[in-house]
C-alpha positions as CSV (number, residue, x, y, z in Angstrom):
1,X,52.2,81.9,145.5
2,X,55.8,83.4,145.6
3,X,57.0,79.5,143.7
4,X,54.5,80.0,141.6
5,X,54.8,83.6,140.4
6,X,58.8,82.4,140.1
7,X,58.2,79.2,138.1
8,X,55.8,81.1,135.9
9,X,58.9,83.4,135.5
10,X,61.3,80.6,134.3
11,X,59.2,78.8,132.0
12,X,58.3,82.0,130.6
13,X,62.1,82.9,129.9
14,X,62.5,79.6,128.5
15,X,59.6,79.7,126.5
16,X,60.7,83.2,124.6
17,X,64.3,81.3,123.8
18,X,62.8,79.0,122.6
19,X,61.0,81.5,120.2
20,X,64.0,83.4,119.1
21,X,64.8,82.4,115.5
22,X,67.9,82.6,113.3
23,X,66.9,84.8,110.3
24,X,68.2,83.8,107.2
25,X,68.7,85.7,104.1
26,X,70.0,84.3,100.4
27,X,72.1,86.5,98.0
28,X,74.3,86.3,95.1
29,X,75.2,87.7,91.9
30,X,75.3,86.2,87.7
31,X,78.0,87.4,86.0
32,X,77.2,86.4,82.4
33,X,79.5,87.8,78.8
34,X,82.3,87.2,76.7
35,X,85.8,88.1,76.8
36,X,88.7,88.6,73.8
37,X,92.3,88.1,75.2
38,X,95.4,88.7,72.4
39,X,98.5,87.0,73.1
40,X,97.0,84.1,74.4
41,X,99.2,81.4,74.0
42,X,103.2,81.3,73.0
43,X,102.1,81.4,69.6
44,X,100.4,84.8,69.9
45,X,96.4,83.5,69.4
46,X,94.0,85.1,70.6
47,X,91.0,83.6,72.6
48,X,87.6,83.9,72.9
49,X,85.6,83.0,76.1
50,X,82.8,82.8,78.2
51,X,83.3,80.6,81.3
52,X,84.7,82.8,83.7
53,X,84.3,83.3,87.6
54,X,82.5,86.7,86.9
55,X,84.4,88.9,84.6
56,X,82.5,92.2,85.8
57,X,81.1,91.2,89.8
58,X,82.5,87.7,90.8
59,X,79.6,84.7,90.8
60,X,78.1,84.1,93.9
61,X,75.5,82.5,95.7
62,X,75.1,83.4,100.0
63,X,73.2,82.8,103.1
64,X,73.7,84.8,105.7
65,X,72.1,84.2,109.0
66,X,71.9,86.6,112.3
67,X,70.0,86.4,116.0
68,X,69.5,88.6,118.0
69,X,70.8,87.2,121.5
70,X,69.6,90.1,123.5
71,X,71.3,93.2,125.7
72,X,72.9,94.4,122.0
73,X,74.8,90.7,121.5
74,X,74.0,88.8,118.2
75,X,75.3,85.8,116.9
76,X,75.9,84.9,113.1
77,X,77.0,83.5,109.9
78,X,78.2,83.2,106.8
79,X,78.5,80.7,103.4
80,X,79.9,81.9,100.4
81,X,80.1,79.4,97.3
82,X,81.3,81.1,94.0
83,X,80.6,79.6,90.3
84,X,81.3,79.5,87.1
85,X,78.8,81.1,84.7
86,X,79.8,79.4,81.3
87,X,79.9,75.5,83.2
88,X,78.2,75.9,86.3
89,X,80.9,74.5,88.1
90,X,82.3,75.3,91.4
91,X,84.8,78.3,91.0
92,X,87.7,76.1,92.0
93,X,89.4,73.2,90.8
94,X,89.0,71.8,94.3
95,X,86.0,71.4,94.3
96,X,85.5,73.5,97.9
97,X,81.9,73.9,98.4
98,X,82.1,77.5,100.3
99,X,85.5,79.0,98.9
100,X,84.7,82.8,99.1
101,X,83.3,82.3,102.9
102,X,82.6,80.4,105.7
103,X,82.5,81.5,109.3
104,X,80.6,82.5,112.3
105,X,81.1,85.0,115.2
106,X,79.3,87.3,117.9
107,X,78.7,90.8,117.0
108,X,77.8,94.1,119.3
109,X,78.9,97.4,119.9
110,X,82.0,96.3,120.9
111,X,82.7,95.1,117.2
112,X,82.3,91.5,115.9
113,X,84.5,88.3,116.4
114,X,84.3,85.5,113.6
115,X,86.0,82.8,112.5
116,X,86.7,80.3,109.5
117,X,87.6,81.1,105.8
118,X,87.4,85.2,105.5
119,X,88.5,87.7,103.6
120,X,91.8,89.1,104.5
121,X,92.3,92.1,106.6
122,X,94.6,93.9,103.9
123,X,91.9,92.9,101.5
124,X,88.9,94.7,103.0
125,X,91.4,97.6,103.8
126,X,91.8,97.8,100.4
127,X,88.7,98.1,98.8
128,X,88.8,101.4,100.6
129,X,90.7,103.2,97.6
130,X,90.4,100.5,94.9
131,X,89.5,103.0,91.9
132,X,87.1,99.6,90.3
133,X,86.2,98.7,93.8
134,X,87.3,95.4,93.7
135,X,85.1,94.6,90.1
136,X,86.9,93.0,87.0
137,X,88.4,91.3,89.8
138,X,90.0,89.1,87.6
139,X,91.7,91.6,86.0
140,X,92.4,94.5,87.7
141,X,95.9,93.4,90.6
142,X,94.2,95.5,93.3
143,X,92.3,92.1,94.9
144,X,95.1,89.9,93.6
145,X,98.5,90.5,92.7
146,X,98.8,94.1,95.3
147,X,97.8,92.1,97.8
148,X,100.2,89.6,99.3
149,X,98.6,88.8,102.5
150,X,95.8,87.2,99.8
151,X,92.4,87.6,99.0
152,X,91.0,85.0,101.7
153,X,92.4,83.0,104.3
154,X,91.3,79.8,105.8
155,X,91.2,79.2,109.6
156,X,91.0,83.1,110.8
157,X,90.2,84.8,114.0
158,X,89.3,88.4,113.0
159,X,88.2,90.9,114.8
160,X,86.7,94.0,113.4
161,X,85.0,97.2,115.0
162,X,83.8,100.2,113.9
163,X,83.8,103.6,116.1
164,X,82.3,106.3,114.4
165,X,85.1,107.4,111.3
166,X,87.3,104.6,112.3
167,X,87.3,100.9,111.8
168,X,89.9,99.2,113.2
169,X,90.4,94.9,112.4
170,X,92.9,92.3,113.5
171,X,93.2,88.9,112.4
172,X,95.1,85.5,113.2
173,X,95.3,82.9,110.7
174,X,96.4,79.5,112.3
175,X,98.9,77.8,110.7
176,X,97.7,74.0,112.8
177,X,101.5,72.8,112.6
178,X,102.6,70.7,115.6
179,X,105.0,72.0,117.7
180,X,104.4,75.9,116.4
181,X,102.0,78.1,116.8
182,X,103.6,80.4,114.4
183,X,104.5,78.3,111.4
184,X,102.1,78.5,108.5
185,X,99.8,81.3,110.2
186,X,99.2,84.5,109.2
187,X,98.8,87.8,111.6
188,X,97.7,91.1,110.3
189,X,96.1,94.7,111.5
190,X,94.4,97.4,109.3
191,X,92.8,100.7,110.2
192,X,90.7,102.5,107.8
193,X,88.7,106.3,107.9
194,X,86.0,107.0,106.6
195,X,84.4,110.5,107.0
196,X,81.8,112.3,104.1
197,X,83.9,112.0,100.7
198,X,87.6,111.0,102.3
199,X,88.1,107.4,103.0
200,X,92.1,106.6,103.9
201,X,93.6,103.2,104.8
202,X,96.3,100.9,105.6
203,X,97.0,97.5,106.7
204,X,100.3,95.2,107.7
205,X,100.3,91.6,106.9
206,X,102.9,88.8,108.4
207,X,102.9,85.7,107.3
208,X,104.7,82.5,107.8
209,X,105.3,80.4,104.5
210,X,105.4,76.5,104.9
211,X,106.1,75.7,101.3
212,X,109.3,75.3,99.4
213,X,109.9,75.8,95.8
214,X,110.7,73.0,93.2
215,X,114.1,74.1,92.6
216,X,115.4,74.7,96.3
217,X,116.2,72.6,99.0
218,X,113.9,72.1,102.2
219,X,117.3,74.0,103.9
220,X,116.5,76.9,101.8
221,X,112.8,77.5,102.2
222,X,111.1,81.0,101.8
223,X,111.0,82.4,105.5
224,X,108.7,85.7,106.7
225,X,106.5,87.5,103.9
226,X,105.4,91.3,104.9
227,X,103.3,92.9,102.9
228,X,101.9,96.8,104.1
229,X,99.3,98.3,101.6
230,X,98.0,102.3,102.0
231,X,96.2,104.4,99.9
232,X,92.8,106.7,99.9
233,X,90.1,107.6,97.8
234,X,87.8,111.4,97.5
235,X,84.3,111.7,96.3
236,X,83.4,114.6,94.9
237,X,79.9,115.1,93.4
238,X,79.5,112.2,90.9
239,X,83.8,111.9,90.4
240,X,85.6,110.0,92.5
241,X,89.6,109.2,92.4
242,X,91.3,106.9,94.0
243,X,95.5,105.9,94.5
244,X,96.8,103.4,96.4
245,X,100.2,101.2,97.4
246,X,101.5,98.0,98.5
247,X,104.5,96.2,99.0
248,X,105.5,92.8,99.8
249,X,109.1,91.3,100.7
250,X,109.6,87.8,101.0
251,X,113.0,86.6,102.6
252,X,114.7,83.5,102.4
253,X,116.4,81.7,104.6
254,X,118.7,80.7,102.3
255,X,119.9,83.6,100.6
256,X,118.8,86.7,99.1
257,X,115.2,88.0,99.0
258,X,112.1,89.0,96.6
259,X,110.3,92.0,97.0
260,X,107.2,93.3,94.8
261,X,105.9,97.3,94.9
262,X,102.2,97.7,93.6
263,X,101.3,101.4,93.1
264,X,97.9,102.5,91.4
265,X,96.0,106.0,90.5
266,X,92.6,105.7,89.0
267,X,89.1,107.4,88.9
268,X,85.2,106.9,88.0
269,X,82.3,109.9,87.0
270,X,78.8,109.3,86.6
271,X,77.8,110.9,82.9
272,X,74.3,109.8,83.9
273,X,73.0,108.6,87.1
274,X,72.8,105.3,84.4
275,X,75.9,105.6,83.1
276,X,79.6,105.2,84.7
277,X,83.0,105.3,83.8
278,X,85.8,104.2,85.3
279,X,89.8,104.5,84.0
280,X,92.5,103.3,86.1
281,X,96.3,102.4,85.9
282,X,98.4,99.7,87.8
283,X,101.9,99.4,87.8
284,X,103.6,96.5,89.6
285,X,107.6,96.5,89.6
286,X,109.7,92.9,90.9
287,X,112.6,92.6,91.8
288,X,115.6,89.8,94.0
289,X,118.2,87.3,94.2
290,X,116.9,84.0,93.9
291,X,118.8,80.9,94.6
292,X,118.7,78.7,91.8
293,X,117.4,81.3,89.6
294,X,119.7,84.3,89.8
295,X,118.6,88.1,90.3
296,X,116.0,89.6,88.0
297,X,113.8,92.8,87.7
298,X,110.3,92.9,86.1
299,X,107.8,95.3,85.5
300,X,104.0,95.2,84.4
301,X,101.6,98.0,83.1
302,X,98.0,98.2,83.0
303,X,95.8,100.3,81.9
304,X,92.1,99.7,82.7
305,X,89.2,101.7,81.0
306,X,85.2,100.1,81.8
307,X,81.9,101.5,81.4
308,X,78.5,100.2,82.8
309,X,75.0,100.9,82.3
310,X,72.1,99.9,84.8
311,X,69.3,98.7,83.6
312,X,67.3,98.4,87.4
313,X,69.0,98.8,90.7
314,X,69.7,95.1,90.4
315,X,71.1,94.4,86.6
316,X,73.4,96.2,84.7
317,X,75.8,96.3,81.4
318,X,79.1,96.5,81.2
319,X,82.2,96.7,79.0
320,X,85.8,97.1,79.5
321,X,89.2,97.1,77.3
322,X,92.7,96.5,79.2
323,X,96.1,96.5,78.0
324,X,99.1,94.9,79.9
325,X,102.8,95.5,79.1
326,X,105.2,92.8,80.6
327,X,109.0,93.7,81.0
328,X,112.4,91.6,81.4
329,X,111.6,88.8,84.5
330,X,108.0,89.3,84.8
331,X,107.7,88.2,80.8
332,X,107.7,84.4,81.7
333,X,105.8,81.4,83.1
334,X,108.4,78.7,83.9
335,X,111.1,78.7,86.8
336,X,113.9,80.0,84.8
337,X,117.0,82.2,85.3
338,X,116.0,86.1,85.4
339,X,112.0,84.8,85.6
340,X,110.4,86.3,89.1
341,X,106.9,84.8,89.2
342,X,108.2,81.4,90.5
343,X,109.5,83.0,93.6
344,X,106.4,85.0,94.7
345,X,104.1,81.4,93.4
346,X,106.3,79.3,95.8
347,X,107.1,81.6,98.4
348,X,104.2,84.6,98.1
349,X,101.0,84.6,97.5
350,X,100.1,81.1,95.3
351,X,97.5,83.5,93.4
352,X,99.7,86.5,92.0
353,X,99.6,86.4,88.7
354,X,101.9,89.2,88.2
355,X,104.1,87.2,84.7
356,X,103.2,87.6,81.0
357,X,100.8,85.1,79.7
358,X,103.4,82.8,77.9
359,X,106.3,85.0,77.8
360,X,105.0,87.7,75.4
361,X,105.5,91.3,76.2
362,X,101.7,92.8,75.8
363,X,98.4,91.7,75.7
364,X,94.9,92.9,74.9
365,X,91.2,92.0,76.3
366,X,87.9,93.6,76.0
367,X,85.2,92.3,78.2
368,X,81.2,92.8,77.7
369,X,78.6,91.4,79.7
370,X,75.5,92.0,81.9
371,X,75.1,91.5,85.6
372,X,72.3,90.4,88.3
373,X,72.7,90.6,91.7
374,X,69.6,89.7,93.7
């Protein structure tokens, strides 16, 4: 009776694994509008558009997938493909399926452990006291050009836990070079507070460059980036204000050094609980000795003013105009003497896009649109 009672036991344990399911949920967002852009070209054109990544909230289409494993453990996922809402193509030239995500971990109330392609730790501590919170992403430096450590990062081990006001997260990005564990990887930890209407922040990247630039030697290749990033944001009533900073060195090991300072002050109010508006200024400053390219300074300025109006919990309107003043070495596109861009696009962060379209000095856009997130 007692081998029966225990088989009974076992196949009944069995039998309610083999019950437990993986729920799945689908999400996204459609990003849909035109944008105007003066200065467009070396000529001074202007441009019209509409294919565009998401000019408001970037494209998007998710599934994310959790089970519950039992005693508080669960196991899950996520895939992340952006698009483009004028083509319908993939949001990269690539051609990479799941570019905004793809990874899997273990969660509990010890934290959560995933890995794959993620969004950076300096990234997420950021969004903490982004005045846009991270929308006109294309436009606005905070999720681009402030953040040297990069918007995503493939092959990551990140770790994130939350303990009441505090979050804490670590991550290591492997570099997969023979012989170094090291070389090409990327190592970061962020802290962020979060209590009523203070939220406060602040992260420290590594990372290890592989690549050279066009004009240098492979003896003279970029050697350790740092980047640190803090800032915080207050909510008060329907205003909030936000102010942040981040700066990123990159050495060489040939000679000299590059170092970019991002520093921004912005703020939103609710007119209506429709209606919001949102005004914001970023001011990014360059500056180093370059070999092959000599020392330079630059300076941008950007001034950021949007408005949205919800039409359901799920789709709203929007609008923005944005000005952009480009000074001395961040006023060109080309590797040149007294041009900075080319050291943080070999060396940095490939995605900063911190020069003057074309070399001219100041540019214009004004975005509208409507958005659906489901």
């Amino acid at each position: 009776m007692k081998k029966s009672l225990l088989a009974l036991a076992v196949i009944g344990t069995f039998a309610g694994a083999a019950q437990a399911q993986t729920s799945v949920t689908m999400y996204g967002s459609f990003d849909g509008g035109v944008r105007y852009q003066s200065n467009a070209d070396q000529s001074g054109h202007s441009k019209l558009s509409m294919g565009s990544n998401g000019t408001y909230n970037s494209n998007r289409l998710g599934f994310k997938g959790i089970e519950d494993l039992g005693g508080g453990l669960n196991a899950h996922f996520t895939l992340e493909s952006g698009f483009n809402s004028g083509t319908g193509a993939l949001n990269n030239s690539a051609n990479q399926l799941f570019e905004r995500s793809a990874f899997v971990g273990l969660g509990g109330q010890w934290g959560a452990l995933d890995l794959g392609r993620q969004f950076t730790v300096a990234y997420k501590t950021v969004g903490a006291y982004d005045p846009f919170n991270f929308k006109y992403a294309g436009i606005a430096p905070t999720s681009q050009a402030s953040i040297a450590a990069g918007t995503r990062v493939n092959n990551d081990i990140q770790y994130t836990g939350t303990f009441g006001p505090v979050t804490a997260r670590a991550e290591w990005a492997l570099g997969e070079q023979a012989g170094s564990a090291r070389s090409g990887s990327q190592q970061a930890l962020g802290v962020t507070y979060a209590n009523g209407p203070i939220s406060v922040g602040g992260a420290y990247t590594l990372r290890k460059p592989l690549i050279a630039p066009a004009t240098q030697t492979s003896a003279a290749q970029y050697d350790n980036n740092r980047d640190w990033t803090v800032g915080g944001a207050y909510t008060f009533g329907p205003a909030r204000i936000a102010l942040g900073y981040a700066k990123e060195n990159q050495s060489l090991l040939g000679a000299g050094d590059v170092t970019q300072k991002n520093w921004w002050v912005g703020g939103s109010y609710d007119i209506t609980p429709a209606m919001g508006l949102t005004a914001a200024y970023y001011d990014t400053r360059a500056s180093g000795q370059i070999n092959g390219l000599g020392g330079a300074s630059g300076k941008r300025q950007l001034l950021m003013v949007g408005a949205t109006y919800q039409l359901s919990k799920r789709t709203n309107f929007y609008a923005d105009i944005d000005y952009a003043r480009y000074q001395d070495g961040l006023r060109g596109t080309q590797p040149s003497t007294g041009n900075l861009n080319s050291a943080f696009v070999y060396g940095g962060s490939a995605q900063m896009p911190i020069a003057s379209p074309a070399g001219q000095g100041n540019q214009t856009g004004v975005s509208v649109g409507i958005n659906h997130v489901f």
